[in-house]
Backbone and ligand atoms as CSV (ligand in chain L), in Angstrom:
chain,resi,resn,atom,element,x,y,z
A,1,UNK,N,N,47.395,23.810,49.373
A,1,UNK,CA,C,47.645,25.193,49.777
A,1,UNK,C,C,46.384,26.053,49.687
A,2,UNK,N,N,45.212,25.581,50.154
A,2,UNK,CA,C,44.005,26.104,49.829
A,2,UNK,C,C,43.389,26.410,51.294
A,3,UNK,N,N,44.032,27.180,51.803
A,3,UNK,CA,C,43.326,27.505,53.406
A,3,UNK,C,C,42.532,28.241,53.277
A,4,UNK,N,N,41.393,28.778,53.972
A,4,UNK,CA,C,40.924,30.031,54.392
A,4,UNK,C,C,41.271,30.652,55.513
A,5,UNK,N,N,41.603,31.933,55.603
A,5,UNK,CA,C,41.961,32.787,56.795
A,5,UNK,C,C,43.347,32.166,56.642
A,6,UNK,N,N,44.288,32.464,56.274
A,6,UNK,CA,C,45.211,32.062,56.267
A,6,UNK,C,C,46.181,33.362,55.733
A,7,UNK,N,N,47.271,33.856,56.671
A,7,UNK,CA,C,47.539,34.875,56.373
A,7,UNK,C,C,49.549,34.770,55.561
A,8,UNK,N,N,50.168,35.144,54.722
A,8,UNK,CA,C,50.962,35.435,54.557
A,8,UNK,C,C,51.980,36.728,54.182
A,9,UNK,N,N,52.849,36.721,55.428
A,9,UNK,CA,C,53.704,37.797,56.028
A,9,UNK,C,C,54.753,38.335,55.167
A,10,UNK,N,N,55.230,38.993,54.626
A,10,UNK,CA,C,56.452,39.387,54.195
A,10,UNK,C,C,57.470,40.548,54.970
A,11,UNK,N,N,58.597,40.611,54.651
A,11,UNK,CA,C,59.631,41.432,55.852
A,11,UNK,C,C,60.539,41.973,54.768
A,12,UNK,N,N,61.559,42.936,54.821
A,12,UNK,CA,C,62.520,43.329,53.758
A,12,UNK,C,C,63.264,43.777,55.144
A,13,UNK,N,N,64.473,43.184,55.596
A,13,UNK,CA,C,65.193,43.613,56.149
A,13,UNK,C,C,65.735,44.771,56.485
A,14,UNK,N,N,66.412,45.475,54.995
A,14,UNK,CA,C,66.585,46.981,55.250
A,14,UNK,C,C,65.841,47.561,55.811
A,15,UNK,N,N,67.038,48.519,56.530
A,15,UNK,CA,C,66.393,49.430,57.580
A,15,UNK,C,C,65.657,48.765,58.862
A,16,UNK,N,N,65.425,47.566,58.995
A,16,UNK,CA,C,65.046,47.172,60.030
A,16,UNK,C,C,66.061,46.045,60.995
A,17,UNK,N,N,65.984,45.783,62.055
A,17,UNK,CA,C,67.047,45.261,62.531
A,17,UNK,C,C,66.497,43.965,63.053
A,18,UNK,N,N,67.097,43.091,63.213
A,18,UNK,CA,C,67.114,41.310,63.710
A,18,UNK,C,C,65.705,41.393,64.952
A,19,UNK,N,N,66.071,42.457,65.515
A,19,UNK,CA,C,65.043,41.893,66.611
A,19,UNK,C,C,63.755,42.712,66.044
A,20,UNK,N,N,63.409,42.966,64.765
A,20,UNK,CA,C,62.060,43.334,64.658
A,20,UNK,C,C,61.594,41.895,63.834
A,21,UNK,N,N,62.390,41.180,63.309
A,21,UNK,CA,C,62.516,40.139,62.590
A,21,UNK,C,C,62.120,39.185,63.845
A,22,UNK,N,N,62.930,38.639,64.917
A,22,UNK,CA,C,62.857,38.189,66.056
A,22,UNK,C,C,61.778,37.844,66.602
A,23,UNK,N,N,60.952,39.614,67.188
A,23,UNK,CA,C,59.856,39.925,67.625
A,23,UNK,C,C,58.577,38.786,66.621
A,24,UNK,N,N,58.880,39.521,65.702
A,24,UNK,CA,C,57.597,39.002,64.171
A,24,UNK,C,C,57.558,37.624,64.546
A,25,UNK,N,N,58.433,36.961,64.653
A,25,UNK,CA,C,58.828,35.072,64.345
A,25,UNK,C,C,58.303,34.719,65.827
A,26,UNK,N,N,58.055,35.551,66.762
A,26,UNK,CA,C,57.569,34.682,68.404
A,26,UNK,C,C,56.688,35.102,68.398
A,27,UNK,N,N,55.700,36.444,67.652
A,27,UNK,CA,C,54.699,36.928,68.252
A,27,UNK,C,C,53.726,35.769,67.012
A,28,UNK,N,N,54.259,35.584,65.763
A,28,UNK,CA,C,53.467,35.109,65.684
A,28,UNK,C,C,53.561,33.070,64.964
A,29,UNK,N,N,54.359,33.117,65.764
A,29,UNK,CA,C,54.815,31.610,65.783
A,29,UNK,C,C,55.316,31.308,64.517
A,30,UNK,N,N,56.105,32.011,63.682
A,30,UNK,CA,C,56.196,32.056,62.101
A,30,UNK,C,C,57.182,31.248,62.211
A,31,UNK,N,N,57.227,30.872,60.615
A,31,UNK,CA,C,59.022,30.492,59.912
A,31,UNK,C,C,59.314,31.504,59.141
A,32,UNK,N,N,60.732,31.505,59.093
A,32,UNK,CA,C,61.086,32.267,57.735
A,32,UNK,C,C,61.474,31.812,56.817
A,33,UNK,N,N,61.150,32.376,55.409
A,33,UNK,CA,C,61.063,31.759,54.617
A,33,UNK,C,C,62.229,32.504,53.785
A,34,UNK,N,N,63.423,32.513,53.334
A,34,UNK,CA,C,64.408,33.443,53.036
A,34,UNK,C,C,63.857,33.331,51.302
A,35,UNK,N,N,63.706,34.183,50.735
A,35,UNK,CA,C,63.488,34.115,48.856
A,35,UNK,C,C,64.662,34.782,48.601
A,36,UNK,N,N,65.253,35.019,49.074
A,36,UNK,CA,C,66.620,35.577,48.664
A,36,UNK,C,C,67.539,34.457,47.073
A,37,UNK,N,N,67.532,35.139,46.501
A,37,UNK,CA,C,68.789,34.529,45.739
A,37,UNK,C,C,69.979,33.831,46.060
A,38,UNK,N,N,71.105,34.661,46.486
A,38,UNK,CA,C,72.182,33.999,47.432
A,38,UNK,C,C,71.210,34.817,48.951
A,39,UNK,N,N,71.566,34.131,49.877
A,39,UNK,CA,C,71.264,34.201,51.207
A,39,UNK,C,C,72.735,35.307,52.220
A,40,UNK,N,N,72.953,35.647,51.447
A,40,UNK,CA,C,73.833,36.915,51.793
A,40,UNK,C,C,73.676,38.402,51.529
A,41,UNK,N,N,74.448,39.278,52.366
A,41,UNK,CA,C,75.034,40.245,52.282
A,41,UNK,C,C,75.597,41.149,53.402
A,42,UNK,N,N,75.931,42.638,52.490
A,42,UNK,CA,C,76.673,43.410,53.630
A,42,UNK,C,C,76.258,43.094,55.172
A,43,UNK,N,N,75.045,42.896,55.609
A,43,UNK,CA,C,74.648,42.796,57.235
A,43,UNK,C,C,74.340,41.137,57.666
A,44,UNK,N,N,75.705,41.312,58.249
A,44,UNK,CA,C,75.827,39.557,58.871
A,44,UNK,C,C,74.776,39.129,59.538
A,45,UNK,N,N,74.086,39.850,60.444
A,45,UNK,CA,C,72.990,39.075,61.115
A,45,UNK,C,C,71.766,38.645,59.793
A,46,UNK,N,N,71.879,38.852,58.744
A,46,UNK,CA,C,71.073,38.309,58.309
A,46,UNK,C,C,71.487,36.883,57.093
A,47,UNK,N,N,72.242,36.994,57.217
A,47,UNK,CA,C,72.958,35.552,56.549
A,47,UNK,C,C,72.490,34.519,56.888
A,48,UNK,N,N,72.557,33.381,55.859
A,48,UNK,CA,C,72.334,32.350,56.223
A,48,UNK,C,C,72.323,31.923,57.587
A,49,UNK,N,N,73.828,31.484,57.678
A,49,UNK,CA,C,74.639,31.004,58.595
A,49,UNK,C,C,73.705,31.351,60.220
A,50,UNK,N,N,74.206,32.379,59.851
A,50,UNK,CA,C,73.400,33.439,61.103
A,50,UNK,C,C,72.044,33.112,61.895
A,51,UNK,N,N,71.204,32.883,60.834
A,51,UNK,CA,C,70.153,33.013,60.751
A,51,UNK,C,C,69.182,32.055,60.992
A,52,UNK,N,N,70.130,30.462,60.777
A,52,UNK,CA,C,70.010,29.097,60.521
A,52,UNK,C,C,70.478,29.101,62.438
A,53,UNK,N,N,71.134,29.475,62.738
A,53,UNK,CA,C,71.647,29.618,63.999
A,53,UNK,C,C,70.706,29.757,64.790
A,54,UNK,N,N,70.157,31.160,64.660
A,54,UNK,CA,C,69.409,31.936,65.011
A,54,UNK,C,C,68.128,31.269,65.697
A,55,UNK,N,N,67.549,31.156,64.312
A,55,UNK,CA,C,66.194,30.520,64.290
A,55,UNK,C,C,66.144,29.119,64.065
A,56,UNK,N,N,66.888,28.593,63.662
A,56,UNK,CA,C,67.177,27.016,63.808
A,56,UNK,C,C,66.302,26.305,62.798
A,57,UNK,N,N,64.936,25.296,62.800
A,57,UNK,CA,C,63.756,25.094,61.910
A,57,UNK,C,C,63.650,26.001,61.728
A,58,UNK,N,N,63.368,27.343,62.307
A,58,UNK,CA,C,62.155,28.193,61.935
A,58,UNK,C,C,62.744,29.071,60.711
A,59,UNK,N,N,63.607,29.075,60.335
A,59,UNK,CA,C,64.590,29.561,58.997
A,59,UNK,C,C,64.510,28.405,57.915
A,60,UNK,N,N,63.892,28.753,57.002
A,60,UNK,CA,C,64.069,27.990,55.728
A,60,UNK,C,C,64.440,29.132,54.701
A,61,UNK,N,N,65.411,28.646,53.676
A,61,UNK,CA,C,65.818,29.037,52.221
A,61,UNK,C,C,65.122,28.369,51.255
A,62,UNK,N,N,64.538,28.986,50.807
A,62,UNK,CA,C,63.624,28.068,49.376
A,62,UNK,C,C,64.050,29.197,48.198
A,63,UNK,N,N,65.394,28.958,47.787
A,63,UNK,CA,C,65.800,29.578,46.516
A,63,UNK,C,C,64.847,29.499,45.412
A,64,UNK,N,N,64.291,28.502,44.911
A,64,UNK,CA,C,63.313,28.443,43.987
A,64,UNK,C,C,62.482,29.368,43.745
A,65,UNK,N,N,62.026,30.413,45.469
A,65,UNK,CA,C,61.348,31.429,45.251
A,65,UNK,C,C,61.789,32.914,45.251
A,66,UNK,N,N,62.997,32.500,44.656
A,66,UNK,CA,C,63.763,34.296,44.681
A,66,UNK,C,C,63.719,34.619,42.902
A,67,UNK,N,N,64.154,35.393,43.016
A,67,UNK,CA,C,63.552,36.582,41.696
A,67,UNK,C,C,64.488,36.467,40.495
A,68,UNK,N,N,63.502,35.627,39.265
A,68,UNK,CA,C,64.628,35.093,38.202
A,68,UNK,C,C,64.365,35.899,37.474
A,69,UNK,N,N,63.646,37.334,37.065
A,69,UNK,CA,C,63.639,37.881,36.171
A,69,UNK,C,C,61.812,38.479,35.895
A,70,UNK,N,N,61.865,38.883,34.871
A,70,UNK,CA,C,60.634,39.176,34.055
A,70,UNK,C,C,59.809,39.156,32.972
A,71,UNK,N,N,58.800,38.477,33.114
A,71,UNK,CA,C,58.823,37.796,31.755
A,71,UNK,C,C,58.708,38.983,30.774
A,72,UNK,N,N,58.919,38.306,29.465
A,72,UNK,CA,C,58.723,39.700,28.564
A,72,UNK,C,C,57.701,39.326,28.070
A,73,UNK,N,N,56.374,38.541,27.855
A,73,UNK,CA,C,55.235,38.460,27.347
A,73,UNK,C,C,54.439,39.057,28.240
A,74,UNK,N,N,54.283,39.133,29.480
A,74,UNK,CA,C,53.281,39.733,30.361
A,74,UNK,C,C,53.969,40.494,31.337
A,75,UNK,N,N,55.097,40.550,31.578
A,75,UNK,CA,C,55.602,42.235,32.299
A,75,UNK,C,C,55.696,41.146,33.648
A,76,UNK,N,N,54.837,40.362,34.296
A,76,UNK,CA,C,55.532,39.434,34.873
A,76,UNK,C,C,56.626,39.277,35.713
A,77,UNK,N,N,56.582,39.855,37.539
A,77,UNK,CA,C,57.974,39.118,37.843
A,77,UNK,C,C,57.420,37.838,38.317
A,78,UNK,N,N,58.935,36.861,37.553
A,78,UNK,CA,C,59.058,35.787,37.858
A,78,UNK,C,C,59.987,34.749,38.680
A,79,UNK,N,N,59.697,33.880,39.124
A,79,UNK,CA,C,60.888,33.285,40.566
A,79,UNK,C,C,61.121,32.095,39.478
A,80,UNK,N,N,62.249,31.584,40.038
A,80,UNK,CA,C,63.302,30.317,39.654
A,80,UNK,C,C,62.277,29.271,39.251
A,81,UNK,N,N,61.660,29.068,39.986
A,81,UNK,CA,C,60.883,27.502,40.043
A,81,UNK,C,C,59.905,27.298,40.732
A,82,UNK,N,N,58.235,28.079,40.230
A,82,UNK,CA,C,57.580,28.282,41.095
A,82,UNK,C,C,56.808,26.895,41.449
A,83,UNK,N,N,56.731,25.898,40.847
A,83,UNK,CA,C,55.954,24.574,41.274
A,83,UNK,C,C,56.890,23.901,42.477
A,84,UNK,N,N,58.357,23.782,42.393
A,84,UNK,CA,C,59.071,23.256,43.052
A,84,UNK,C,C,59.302,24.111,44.687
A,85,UNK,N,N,58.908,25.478,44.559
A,85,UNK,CA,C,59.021,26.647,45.693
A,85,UNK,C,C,57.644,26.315,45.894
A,86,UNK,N,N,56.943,25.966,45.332
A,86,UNK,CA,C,55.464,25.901,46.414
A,86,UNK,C,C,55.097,24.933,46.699
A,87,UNK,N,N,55.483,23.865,46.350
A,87,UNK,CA,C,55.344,22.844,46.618
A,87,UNK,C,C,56.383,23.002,48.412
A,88,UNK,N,N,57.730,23.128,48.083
A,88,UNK,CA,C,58.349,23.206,49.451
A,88,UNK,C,C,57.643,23.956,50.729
A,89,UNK,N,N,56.704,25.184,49.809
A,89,UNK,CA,C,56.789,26.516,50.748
A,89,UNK,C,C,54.943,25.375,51.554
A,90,UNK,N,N,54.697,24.829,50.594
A,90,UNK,CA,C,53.185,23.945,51.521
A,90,UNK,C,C,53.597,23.038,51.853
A,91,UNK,N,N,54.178,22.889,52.308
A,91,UNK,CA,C,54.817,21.012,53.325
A,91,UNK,C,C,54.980,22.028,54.477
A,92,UNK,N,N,55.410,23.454,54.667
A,92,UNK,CA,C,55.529,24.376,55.706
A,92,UNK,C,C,54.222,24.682,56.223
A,93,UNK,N,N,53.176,25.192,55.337
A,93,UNK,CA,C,51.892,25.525,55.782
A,93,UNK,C,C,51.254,25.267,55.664
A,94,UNK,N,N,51.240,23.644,55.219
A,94,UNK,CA,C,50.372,22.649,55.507
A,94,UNK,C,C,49.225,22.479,56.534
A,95,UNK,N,N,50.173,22.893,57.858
A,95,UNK,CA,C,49.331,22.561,59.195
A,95,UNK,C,C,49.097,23.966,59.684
A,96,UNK,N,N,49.320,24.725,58.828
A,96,UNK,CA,C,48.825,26.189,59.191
A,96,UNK,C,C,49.818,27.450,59.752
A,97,UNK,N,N,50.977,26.483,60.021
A,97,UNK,CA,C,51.915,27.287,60.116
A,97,UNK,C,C,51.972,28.802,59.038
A,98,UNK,N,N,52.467,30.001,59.852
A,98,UNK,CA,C,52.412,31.248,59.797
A,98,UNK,C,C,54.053,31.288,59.229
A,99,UNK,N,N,54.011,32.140,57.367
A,99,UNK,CA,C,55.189,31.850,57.234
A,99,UNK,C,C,55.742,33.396,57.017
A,100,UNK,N,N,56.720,33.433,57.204
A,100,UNK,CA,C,57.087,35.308,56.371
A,100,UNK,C,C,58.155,35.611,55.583
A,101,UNK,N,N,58.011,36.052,54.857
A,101,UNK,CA,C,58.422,36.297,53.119
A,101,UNK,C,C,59.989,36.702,53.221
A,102,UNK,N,N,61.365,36.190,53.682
A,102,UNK,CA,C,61.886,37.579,53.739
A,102,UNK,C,C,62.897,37.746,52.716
A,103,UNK,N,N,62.873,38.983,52.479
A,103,UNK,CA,C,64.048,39.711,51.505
A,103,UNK,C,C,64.383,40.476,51.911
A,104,UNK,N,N,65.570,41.286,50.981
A,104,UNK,CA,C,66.487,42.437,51.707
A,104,UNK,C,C,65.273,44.129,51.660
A,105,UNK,N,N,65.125,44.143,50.179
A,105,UNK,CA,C,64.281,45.247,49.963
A,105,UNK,C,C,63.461,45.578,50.982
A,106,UNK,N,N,64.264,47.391,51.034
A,106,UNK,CA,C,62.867,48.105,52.050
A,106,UNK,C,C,61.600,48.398,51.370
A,107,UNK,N,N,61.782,48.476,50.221
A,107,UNK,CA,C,60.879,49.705,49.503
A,107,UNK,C,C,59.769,48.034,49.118
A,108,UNK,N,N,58.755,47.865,49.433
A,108,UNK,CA,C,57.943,46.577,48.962
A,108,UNK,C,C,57.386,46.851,47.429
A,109,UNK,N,N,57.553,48.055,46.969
A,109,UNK,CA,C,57.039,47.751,45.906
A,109,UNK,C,C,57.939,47.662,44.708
A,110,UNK,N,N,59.111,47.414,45.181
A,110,UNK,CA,C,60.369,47.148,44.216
A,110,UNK,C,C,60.786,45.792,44.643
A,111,UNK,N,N,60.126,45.487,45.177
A,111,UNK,CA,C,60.473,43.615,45.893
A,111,UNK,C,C,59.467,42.597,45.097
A,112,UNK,N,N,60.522,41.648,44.746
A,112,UNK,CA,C,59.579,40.261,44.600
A,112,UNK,C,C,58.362,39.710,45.037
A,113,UNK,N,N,59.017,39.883,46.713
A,113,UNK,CA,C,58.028,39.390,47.825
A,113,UNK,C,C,56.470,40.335,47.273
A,114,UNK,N,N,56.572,41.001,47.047
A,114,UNK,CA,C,55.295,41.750,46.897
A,114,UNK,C,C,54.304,40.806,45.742
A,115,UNK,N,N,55.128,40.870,44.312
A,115,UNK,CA,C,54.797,39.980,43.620
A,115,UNK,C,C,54.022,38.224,43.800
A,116,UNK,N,N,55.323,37.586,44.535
A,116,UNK,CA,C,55.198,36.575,45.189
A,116,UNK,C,C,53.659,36.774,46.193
A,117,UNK,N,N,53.947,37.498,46.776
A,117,UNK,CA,C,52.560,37.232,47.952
A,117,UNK,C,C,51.553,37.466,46.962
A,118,UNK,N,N,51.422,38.517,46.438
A,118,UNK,CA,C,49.734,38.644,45.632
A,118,UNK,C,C,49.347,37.526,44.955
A,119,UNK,N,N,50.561,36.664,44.042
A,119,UNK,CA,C,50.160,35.364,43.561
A,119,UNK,C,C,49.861,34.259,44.915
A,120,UNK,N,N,49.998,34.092,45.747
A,120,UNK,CA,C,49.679,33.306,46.506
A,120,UNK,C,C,48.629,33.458,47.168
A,121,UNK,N,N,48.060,35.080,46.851
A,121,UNK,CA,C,46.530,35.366,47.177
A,121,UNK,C,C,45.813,35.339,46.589
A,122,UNK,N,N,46.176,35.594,44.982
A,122,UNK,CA,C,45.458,34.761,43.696
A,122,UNK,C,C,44.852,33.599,43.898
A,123,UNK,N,N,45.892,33.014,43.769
A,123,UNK,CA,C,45.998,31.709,44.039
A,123,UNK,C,C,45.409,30.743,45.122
A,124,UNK,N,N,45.941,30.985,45.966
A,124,UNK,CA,C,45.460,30.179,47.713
A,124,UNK,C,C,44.361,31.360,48.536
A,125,UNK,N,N,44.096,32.412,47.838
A,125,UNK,CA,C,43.132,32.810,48.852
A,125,UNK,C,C,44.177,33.633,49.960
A,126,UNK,N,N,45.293,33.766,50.372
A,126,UNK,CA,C,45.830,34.125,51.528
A,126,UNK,C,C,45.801,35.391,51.466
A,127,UNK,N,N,45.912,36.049,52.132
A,127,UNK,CA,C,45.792,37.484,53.066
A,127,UNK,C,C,47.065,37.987,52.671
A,128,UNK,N,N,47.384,39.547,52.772
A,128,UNK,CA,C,48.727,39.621,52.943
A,128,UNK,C,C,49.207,40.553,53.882
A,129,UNK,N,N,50.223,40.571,54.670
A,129,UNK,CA,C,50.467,40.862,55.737
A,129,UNK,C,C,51.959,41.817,55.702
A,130,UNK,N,N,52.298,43.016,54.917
A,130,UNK,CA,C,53.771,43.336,55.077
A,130,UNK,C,C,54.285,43.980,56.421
A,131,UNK,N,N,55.599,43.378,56.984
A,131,UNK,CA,C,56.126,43.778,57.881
A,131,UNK,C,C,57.280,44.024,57.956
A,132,UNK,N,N,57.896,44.908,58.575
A,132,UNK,CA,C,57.453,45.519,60.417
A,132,UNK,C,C,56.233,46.324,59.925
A,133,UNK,N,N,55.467,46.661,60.632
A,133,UNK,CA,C,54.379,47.420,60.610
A,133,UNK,C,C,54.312,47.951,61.865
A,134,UNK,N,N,53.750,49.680,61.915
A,134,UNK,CA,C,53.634,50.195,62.972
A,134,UNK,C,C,51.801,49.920,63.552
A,135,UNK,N,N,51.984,49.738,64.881
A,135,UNK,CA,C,51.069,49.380,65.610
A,135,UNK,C,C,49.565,49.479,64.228
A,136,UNK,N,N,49.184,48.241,64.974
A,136,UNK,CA,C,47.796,48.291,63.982
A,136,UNK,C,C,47.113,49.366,63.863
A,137,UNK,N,N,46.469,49.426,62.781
A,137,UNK,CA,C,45.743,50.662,62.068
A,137,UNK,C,C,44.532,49.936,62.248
A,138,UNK,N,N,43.296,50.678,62.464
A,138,UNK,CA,C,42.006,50.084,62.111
A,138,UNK,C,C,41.993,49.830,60.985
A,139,UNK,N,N,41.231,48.196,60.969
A,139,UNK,CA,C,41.358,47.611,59.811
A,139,UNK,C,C,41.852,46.144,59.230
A,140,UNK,N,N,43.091,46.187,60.295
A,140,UNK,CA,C,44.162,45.484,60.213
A,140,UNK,C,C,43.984,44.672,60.827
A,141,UNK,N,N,42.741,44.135,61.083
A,141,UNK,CA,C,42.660,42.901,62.493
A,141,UNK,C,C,43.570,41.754,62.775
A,142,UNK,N,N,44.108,41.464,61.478
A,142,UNK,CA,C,44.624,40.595,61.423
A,142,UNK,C,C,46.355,40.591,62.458
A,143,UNK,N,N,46.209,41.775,62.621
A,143,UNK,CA,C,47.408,42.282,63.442
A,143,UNK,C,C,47.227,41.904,65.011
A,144,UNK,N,N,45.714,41.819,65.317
A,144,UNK,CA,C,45.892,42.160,66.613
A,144,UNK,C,C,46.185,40.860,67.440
A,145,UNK,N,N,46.700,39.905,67.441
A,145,UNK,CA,C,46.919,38.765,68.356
A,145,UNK,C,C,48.826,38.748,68.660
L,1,ZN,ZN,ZN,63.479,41.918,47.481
């Protein structure tokens, strides 16, 4: 999991609707990567079921990387099983595949995913990318394809 230029996406559903999700997954050839806990709630289009439908491969659930808590020695949020979630989440972006983070949370800085991505930029070097995003900002190059 040691790319360079290698960017990873995150999404929080709320407030945004399937086809900004949609859009994201063709423009930029992504999977999704659900970190959700259970893979439900109130808005059906984003369910499993749905979603697995939907996007077919390009929908993966990797529970391992949804949000088990916090540690109490270092303040720490922590996911289920992070060797076993990254290990799954690099057999995906192995070949460079473009993956995106998704959870329900609008607000990113009350989300996992936020957490999650910065360690994987720690870590692997990756970029981070939160979306929907309104039209690129200078800066953002990474937006423009
Ligand atoms: Zn969240």
């Amino acid at each position: 999991m040691d790319q360079v230029d290698y960017t990873v996406y995150t999404f929080g559903f709320d407030g945004n609707s399937i086809k900004d999700l949609e859009s994201a997954v063709r423009r930029l050839g992504a999977t999704i990567i659900d970190i959700r806990m259970e893979p439900y709630g109130p808005s059906k289009v984003f369910n499993r079921p749905q979603l697995q439908n939907q996007f077919g491969a390009r929908y993966v659930w990797i529970k391992e990387l949804s949000w088990d808590g916090i540690c109490q020695d270092c303040g720490r949020v922590e996911v289920k099983d992070i060797d076993l979630g990254a290990r799954k989440l690099g057999s995906i972006t192995a070949d460079g595949t473009p993956v995106i983070l998704l959870c329900a949370c609008e607000n990113i800085d009350e989300c996992h995913r936020n957490d999650l991505a910065k360690q994987l930029n720690e870590e692997c070097g990756w970029k981070i990318c939160h979306l929907p995003q309104p039209v690129a900002k200078s800066g953002d190059l990474f937006l423009d394809n």
